[in-house]
N, C-alpha and C positions, 0 to 999 in steps of 0.2 A: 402423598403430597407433603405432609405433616414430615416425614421422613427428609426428602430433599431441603425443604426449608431449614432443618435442622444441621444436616449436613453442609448445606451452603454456608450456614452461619458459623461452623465449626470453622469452615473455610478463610472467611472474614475474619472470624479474629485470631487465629494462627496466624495470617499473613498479617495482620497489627500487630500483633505480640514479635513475627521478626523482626518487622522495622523497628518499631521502638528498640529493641535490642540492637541491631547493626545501629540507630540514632546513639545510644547509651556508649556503645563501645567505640565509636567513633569521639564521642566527647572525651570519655574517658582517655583516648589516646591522647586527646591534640590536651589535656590539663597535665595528661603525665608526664610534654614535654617540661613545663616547670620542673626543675630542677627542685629536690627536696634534702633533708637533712638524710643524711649518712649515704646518698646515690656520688657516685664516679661521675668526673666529670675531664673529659681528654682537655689539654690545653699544652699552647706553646707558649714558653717566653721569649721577649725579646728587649732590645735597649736599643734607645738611641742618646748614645750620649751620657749610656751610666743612667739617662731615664728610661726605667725598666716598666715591663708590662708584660700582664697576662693577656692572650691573646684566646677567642671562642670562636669557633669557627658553630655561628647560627644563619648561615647564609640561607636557611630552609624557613624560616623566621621570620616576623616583621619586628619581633621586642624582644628582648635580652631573654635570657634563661633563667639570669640567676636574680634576684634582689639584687636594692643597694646596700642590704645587709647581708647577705653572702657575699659578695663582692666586697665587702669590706672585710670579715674573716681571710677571705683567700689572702686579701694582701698583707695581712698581721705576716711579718720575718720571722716573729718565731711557733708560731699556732699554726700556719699555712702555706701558700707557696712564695710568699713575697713580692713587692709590686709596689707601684707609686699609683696604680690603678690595672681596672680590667678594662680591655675595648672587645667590641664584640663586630660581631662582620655578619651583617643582618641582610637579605634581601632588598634590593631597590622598591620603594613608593610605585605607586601603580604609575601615579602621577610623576610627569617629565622624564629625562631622559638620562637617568642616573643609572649605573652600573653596579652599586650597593650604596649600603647604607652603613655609616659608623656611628657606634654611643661607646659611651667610658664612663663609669663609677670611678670616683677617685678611691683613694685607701680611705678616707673620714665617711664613702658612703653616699657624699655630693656628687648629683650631676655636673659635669662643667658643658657648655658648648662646644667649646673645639679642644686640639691637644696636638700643639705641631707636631712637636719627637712625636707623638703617639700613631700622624695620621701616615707617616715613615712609616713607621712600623705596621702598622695596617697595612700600608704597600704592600711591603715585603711580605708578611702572612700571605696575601692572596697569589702571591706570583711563587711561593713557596708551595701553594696549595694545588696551583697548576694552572691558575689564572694568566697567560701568558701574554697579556695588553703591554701596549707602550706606555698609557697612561690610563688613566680612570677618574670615571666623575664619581664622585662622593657625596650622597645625602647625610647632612651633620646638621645639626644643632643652630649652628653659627651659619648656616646657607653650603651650599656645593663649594666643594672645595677640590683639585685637580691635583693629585700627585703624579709626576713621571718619570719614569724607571730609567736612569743611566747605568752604563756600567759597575760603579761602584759606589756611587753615591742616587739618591733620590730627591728632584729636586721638587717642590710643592709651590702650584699658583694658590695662593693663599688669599687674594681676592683683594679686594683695598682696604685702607686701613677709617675706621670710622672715629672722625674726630670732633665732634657736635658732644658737649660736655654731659648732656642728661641725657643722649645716649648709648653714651660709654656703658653703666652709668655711673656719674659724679654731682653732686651737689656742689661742689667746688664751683666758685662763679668763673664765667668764662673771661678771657683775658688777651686773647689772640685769633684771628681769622678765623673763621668758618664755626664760629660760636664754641670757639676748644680752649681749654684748660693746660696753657705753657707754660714750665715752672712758676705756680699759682703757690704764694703764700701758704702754709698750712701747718699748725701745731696737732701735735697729735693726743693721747689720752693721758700719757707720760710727761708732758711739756716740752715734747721734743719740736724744733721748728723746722720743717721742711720746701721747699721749691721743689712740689710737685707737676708733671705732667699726666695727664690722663690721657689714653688709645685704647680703644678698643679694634680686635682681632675677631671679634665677637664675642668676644670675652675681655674683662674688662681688669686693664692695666695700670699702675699705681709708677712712672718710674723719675726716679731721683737720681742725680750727678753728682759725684764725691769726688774730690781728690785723691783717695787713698781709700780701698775699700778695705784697708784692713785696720786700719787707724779710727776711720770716719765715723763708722757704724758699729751698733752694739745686736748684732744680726739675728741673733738667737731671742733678743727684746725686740726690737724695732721692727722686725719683717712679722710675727702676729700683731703687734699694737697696729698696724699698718693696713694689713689685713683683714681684720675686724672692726675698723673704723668705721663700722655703716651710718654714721654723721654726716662723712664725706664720700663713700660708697655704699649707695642702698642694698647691693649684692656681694656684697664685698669684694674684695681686689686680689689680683695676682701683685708682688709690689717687687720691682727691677731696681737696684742698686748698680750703678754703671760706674765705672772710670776709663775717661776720654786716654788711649794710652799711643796714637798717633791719629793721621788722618783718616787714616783706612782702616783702622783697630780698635775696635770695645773692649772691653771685659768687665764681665757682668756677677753677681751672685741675684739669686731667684728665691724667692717664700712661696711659692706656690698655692693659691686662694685652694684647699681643701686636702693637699697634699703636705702643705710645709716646706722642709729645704728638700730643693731638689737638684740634679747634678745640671739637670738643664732643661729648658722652657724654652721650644719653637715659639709660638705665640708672641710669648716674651721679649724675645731675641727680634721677633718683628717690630713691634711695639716700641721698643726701644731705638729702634734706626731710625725709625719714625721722626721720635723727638730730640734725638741726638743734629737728625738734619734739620728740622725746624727752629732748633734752638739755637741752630749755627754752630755747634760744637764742632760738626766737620761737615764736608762737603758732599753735594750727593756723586755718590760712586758712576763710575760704567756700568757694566756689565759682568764684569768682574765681582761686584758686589763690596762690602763690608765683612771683614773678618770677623767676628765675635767668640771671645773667649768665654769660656764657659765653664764651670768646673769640672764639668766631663770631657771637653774637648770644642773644637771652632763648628761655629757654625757659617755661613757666609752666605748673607743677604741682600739683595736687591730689592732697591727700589725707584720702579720706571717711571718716569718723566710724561712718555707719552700717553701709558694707558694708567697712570696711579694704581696701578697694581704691584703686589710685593710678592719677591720669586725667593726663596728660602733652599737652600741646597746642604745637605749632613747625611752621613750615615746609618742604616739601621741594621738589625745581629743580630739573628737566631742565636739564644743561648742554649737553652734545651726546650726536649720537651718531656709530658708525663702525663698523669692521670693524678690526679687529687680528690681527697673524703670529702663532703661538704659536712663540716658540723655543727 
């Protein structure tokens, strides 16, 4: 009897010693998906617009791989693979009816909400990946957000634009309808004096009207003193420099809240149409949209009348791909 009992118990805890084992090595697997110093890591880049990004294909995921400090070495030009940020292409939330998920580290390491060029570019990763949808819903940061796939362009419902000043947000007092911030008076840390407008995209926009953007502004000063005003932006700002250059025509230079100068800013570009039509600088478009010049190239926006949603349409380009050291 003494015998069985012993043997049984032998039995017992073999069979606990494997699970805890298959427990152990099961954890151990899903930790080693973190990505660590000196592992390979596959990525594609891509640009829209000259804004350029690393693209992670973690669609097996619900969170990034990498840090917002690995993510920031990747994108150093000369340490890494270069980058204005990484986006990552993460599984859909249990919850609703989204087809993935997108996050981005900029290069300084900051989460932003959204990232128009960025979420182009995420398109195109997935339909490059084999993802072969007309369109797709998007879990982000800033709320779902719809890119859809034309022949050579991508165009993005980008959702409406949120004009309620402390939820931009801005401390800036409000000055204009719907409790928003319309070229609102405003000196900055430098004593520069500004007529600013505040939008948010879901992310929160700084943008100013010049006559000459190359005259006006002192870009390389005023787009960080601008930026890190959290006086007047408790998160701080992405901050748009525009000049009105016909009816149907912007062109813009961008600071990019975490990134700095950038070739170009979806978001931005929305943001901007926004307050270009509110301010009356020009009129609101067809269908056809707004041009918007950009230093990488046009972007061309609408903004509809009937549902206050803004439809954004540019570019996105596989530049290469590779395998990168994390160090």
């Amino acid at each position: 009897m003494t015998m069985k009992i012993n043997a049984l118990l032998s039995l017992l805890m073999a069979a606990s010693s494997e699970a805890f084992a298959t427990l152990s090595s099961q954890r151990t697997s899903s930790t080693s998906l973190n990505a660590k110093l000196g592992d390979s890591i596959e990525f594609a880049k891509y640009e829209g617009l000259g804004n350029d990004f690393i693209l992670i294909d973690d669609r097996d995921r619900e969170t990034p791989r990498l840090t917002p400090e690995q993510s920031e070495r990747l994108c150093n030009r000369n340490f890494g693979v270069g980058g204005d940020g990484v986006i990552f292409a993460l599984k859909a939330p249990q919850e609703g009816d989204y087809d993935f998920t997108m996050r981005i580290y900029n290069s300084d390491g900051s989460e932003p909400e959204m990232c128009g060029n960025g979420i182009r570019c995420f398109a195109q990763f997935l339909k490059d990946l084999g993802e072969d949808a007309k369109s797709y819903k998007v879990n982000t940061l800033a709320g779902p957000i719809v890119p859809e796939m034309n022949p050579d362009t991508i165009t993005v419902d980008m959702g409406e634009p949120i004009l309620d000043g402390p939820s931009v947000p801005t401390t800036l007092a409000p000055n204009s309808e719907h409790n928003s911030v319309l070229e609102q008076t405003h000196v900055d840390k430098n004593g520069k004096e500004w007529k600013i407008s505040a939008v948010s995209m879901g992310n929160p926009h700084a943008i100013i009207f010049v006559d000459d953007l190359e005259k006006d502004i002192d870009f390389a000063v005023d787009g960080p003193a601008l930026e890190s005003d959290t006086g007047a932006f408790p998160a701080k700002t992405n901050v748009e420099f525009v000049q009105v250059m016909s009816p149907n025509h912007l062109k813009m230079k961008v600071w990019e809240r975490g990134a700095g100068p950038t070739l170009a800013c979806g978001t931005g570009t929305c943001a901007l149409v926004v307050a270009a039509i509110r301010a009356n600088k020009i009129p609101r478009p067809g269908k056809e949209g707004v041009r918007v010049t950009l230093p990488g190239g046009d972007l061309f926006i609408e903004w509809r009348e009937e549902n206050n949603r803004i439809y954004m349409t540019g570019p996105a380009t596989l530049s290469f791909k590779g395998t990168a050291l994390l160090k």
